[in-house]
TORDREN-683253 format. One record per residue: x, y, z of N, C-alpha, C in turn; residue in three letters. Coordinates in Angstrom, 3 decimals. Layout:
<atoms>
    n_east   n_north      n_up   ca_east  ca_north     ca_up    c_east   c_north      c_up   aa
         X         Y         Z         X         Y         Z         X         Y         Z  Ala
...
</atoms>
This chain:
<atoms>
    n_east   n_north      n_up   ca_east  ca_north     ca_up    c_east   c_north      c_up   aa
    16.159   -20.599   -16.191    16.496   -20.603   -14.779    17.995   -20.467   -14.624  Unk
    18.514   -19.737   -13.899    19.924   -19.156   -13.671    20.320   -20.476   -12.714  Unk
    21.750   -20.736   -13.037    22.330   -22.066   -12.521    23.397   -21.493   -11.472  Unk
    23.673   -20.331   -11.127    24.452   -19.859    -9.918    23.400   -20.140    -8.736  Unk
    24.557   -20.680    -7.655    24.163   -21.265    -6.396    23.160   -20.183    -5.604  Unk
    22.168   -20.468    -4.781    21.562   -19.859    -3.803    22.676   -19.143    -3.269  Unk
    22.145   -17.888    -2.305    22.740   -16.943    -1.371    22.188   -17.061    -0.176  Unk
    23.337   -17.659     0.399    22.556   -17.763     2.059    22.744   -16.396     2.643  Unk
    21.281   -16.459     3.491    21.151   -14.825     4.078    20.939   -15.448     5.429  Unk
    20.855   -13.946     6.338    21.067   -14.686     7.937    19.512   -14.094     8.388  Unk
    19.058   -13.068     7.638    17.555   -12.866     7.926    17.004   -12.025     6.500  Unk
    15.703   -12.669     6.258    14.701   -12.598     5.461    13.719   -12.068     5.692  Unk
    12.737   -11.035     5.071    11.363    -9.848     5.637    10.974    -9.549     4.526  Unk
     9.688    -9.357     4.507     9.098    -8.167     3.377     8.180    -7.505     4.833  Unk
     8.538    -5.807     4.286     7.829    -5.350     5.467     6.574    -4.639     3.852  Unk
     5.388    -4.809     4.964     3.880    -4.278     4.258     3.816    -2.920     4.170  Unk
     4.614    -2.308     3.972     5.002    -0.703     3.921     3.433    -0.056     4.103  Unk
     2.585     0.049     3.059     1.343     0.563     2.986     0.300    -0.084     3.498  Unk
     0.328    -1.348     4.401    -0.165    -1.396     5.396    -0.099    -0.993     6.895  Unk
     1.325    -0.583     7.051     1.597    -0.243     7.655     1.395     1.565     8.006  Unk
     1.811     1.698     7.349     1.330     3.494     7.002     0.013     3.621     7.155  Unk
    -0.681     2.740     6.412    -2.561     3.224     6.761    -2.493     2.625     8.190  Unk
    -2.338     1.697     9.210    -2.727     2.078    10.296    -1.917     2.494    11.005  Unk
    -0.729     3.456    10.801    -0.516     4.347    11.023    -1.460     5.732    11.185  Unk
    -1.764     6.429     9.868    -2.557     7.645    10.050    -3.845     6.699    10.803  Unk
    -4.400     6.021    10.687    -5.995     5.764    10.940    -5.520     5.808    12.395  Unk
    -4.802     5.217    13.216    -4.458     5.711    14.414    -4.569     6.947    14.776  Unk
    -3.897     7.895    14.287    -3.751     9.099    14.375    -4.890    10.001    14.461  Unk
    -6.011     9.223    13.281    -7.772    10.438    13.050    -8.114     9.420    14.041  Unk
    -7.964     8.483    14.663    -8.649     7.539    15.660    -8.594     8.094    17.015  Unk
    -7.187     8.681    17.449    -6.781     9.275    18.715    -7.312    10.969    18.752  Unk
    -7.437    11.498    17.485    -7.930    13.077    17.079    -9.345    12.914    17.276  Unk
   -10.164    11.850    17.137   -11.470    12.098    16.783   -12.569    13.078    17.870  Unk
   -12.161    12.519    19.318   -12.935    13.439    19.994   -12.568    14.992    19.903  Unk
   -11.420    15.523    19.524   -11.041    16.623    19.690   -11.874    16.907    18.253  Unk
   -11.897    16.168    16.967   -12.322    16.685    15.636   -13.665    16.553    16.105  Unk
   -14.844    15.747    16.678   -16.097    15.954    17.107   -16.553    16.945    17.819  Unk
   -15.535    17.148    18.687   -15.883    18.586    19.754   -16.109    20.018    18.733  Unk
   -14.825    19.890    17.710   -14.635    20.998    17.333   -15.609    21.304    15.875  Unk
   -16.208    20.043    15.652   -17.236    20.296    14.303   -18.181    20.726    15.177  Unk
   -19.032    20.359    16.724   -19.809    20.604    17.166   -19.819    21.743    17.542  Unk
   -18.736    22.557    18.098   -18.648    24.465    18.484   -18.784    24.727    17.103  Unk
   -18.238    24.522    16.082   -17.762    25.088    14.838   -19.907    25.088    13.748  Unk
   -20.224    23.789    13.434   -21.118    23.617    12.795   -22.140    23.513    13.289  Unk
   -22.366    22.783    14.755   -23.631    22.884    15.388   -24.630    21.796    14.942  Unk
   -24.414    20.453    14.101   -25.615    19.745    13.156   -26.050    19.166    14.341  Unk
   -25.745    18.838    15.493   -26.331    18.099    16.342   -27.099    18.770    17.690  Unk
   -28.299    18.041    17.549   -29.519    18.975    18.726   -28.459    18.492    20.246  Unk
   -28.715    19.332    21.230   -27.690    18.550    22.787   -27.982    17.123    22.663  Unk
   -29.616    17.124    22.962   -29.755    16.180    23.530   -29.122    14.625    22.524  Unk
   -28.775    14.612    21.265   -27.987    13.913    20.120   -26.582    13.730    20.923  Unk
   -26.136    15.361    20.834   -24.417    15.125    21.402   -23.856    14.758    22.146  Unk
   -24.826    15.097    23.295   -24.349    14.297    24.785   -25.057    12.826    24.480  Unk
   -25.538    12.391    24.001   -25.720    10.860    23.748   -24.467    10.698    23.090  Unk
   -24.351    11.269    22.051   -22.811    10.221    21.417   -21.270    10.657    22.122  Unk
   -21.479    11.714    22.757   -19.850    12.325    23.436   -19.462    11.170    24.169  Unk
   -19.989    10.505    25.008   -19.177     9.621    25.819   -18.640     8.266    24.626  Unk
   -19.528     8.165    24.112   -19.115     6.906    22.934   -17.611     7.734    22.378  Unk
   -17.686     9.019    21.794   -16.672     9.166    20.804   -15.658     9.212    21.723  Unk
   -15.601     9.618    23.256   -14.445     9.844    23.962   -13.763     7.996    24.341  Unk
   -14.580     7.133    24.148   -14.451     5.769    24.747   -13.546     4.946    23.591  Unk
   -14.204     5.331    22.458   -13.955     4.597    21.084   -13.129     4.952    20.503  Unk
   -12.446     6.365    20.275   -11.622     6.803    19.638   -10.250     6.722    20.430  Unk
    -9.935     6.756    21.322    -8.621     5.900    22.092    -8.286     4.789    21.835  Unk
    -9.775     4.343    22.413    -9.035     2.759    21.848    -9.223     2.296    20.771  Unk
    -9.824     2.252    19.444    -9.518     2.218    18.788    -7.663     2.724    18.230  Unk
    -7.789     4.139    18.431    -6.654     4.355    18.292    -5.231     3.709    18.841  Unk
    -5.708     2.649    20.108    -4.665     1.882    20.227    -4.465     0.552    19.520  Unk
    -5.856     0.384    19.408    -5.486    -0.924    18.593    -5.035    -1.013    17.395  Unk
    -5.230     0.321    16.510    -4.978     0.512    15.599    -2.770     0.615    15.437  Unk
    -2.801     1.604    16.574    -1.160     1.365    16.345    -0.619     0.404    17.042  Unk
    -1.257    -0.233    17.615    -0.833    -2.346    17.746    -0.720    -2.961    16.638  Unk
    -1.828    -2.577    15.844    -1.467    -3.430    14.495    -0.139    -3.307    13.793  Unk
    -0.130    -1.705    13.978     1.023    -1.372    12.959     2.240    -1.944    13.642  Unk
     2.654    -2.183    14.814     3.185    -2.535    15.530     3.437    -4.027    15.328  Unk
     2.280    -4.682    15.550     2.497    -6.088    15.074     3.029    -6.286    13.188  Unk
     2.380    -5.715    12.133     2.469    -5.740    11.099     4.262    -5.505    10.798  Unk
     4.889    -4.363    11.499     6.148    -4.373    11.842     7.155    -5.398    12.126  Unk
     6.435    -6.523    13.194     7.508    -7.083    14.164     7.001    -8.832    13.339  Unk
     6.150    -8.658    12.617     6.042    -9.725    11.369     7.016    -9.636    10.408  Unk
     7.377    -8.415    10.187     7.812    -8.453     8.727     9.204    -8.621     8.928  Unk
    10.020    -8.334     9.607    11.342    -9.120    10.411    11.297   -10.065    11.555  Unk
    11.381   -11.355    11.091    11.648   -12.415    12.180    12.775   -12.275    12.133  Unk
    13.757   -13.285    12.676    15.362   -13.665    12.652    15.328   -14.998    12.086  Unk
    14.809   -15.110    10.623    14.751   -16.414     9.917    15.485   -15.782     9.310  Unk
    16.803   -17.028     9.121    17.617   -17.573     7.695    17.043   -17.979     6.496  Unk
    17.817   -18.031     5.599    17.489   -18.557     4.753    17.994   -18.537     2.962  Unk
    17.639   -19.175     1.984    18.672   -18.629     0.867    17.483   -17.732     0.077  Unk
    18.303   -17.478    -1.107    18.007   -16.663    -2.534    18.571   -17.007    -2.972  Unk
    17.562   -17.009    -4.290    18.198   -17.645    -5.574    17.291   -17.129    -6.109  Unk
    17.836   -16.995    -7.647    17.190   -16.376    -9.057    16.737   -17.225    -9.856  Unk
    15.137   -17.079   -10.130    14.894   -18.076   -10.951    14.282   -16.988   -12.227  Unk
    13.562   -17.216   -13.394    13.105   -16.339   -14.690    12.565   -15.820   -14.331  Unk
    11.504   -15.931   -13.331    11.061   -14.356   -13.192    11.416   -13.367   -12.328  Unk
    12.359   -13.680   -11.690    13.353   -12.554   -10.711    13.699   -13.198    -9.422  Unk
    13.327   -12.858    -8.194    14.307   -13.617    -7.444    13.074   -14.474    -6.273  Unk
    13.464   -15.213    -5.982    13.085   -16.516    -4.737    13.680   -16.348    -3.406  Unk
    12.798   -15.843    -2.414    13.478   -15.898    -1.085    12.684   -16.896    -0.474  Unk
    13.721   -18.026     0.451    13.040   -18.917     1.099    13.562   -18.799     2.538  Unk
    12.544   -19.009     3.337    13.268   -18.351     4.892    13.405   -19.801     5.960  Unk
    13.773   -19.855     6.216    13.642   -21.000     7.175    12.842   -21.450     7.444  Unk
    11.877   -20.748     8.256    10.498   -21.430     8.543     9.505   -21.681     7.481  Unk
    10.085   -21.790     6.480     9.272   -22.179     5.328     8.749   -21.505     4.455  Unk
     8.266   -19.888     4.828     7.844   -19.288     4.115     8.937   -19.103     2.754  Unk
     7.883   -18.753     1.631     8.516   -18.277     0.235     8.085   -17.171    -0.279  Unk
     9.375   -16.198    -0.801     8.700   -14.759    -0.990     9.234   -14.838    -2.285  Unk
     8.235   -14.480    -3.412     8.619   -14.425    -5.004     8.594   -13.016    -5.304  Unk
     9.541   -12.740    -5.815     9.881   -11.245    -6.368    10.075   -11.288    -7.275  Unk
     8.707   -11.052    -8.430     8.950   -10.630    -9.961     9.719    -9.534   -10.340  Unk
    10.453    -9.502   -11.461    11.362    -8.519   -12.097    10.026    -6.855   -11.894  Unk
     9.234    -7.176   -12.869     8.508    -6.706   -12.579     7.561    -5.584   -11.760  Unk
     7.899    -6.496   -10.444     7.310    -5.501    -9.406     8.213    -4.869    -8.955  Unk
     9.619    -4.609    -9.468    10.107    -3.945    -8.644    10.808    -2.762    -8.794  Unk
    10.828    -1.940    -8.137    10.922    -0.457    -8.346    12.399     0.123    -8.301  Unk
    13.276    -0.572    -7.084    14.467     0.495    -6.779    14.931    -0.875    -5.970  Unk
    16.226    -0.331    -5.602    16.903    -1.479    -4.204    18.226    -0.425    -3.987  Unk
    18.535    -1.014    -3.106    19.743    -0.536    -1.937    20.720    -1.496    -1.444  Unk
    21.703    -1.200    -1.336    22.626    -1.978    -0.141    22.849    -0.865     0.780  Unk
    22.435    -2.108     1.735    23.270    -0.755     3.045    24.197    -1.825     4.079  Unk
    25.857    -1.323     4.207    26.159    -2.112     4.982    26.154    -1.832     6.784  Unk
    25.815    -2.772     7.169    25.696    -2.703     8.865    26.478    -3.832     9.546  Unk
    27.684    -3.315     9.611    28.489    -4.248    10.616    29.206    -4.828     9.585  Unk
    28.987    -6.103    10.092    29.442    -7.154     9.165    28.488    -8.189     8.215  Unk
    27.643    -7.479     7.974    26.682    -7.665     6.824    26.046    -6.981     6.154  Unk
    25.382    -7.138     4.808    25.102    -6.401     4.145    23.544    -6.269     3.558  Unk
    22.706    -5.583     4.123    21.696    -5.428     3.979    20.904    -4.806     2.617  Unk
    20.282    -5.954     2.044    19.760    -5.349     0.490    18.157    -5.245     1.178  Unk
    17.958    -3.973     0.257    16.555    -3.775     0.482    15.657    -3.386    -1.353  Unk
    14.651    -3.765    -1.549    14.484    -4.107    -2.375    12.618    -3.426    -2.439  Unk
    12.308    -2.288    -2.813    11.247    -1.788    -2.472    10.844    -1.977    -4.367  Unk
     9.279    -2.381    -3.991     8.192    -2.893    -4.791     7.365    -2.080    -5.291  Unk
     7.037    -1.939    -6.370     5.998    -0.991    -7.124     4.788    -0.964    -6.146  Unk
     4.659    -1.607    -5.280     2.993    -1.796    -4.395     2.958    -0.745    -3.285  Unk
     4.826    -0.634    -2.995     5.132     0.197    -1.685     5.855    -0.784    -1.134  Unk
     5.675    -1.730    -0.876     6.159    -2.997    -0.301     7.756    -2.804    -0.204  Unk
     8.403    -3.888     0.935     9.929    -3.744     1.005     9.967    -5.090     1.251  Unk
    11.099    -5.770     0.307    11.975    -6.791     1.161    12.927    -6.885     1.099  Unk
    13.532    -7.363     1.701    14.527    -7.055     2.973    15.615    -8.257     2.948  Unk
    16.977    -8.339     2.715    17.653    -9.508     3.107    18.833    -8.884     4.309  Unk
    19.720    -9.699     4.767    21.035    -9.376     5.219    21.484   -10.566     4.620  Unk
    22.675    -9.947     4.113    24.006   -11.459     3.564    25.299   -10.859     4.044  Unk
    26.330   -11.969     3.683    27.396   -12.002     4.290    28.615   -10.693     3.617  Unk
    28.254   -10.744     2.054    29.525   -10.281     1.700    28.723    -9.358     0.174  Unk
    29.768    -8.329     0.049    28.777    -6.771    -1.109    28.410    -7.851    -2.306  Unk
    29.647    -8.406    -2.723    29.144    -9.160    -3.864    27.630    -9.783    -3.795  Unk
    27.588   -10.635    -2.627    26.288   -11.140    -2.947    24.949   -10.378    -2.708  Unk
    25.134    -9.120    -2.012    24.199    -8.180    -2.362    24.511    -7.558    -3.770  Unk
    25.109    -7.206    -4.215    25.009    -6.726    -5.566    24.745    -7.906    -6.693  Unk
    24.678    -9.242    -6.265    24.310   -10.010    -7.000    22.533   -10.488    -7.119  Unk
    22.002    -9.672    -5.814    20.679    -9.858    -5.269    20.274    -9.113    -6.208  Unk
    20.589    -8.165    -6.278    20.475    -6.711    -6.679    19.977    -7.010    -8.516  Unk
    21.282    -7.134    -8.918    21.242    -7.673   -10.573    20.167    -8.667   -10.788  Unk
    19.956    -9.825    -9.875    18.682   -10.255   -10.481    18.051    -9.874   -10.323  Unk
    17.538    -9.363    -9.266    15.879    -8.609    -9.075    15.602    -7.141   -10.415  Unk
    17.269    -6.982   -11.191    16.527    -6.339   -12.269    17.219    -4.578   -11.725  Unk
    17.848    -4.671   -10.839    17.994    -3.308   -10.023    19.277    -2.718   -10.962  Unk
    18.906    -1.844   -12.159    20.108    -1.591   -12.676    20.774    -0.463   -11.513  Unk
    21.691     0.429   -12.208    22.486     1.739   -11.471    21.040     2.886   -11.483  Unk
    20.379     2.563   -12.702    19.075     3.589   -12.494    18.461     3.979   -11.485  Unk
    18.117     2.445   -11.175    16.827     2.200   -10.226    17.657     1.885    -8.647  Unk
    18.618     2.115    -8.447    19.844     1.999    -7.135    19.338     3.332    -6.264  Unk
    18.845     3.217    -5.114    19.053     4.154    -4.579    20.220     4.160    -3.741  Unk
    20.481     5.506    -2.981    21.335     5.564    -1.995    21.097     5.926    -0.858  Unk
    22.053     5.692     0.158    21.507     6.302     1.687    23.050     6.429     1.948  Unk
    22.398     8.398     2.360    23.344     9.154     2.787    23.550     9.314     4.200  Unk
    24.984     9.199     4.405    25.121     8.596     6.073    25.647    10.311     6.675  Unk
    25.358    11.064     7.760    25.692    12.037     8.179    25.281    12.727     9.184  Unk
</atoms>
């Protein structure tokens, strides 16, 4: 266990990347569907009328809304994955420990993780830290060092560093 002090951060997230993305598209074939039903029905024909006009009003009813609820989720799944909780980091053996204020604890094995970033915004410095799953988490801290110190434990050599090009 590494004996350098926690890093206080001013907000803490893992956003569900690939949950987010699937109800994303499923929104998308959710809001398409009557137009994709109409057009298998001119196109292929498998359904007798009296079948189609039974299900046309269902697919025109269901596939909206569905399709809204569907990009609510993603929406909510979004506005979860950044609260405005504080909180520290610290490195323990298997990579790094985020604890947020409200209690939650996010463990980030060396392991799972794929790439990271600093990006600075303002007057803080935002590490992002994306996961072999798809997954992102997310800090802001005060000063580069202690993002590049986030960085080194979670395992993020110069390899695995991405960048973001500003222009």
């Amino acid at each position: 266990m590494s004996t350098a002090p926690a890093i206080a951060a001013t907000r803490i997230g893992r956003a569900r990347v690939k949950l987010m993305r699937w109800l994303r598209k499923s929104s998308l074939v959710a809001a398409l569907s009557p137009a994709l039903f109409a057009l298998i029905e001119v196109v292929a024909h498998p359904w007798n009328d009296q079948a189609f006009h039974a299900l046309w009003p269902r697919v025109l009813a269901v596939g909206p809304l569905a399709a809204v609820a569907l990009a609510l989720g993603a929406i909510a799944a979004y506005g979860v994955s950044w609260r405005e909780q504080g909180g520290s980091i610290a490195e323990d053996a298997d990579g790094l420990r985020l604890e947020r204020g409200d209690g939650v604890r996010i463990e980030v094995p060396r392991a799972d993780v794929a790439s990271g970033v600093v990006v600075p915004r303002g007057d803080v410095q935002r590490v992002e830290i994306e996961l072999k799953s798809g997954d992102r988490v997310h800090a802001d801290v005060q000063s580069p060092d202690d993002a590049d110190r986030i960085l080194a434990a979670a395992g993020v050599d110069a390899e695995h560093r991405r960048a973001r090009i500003a222009g």
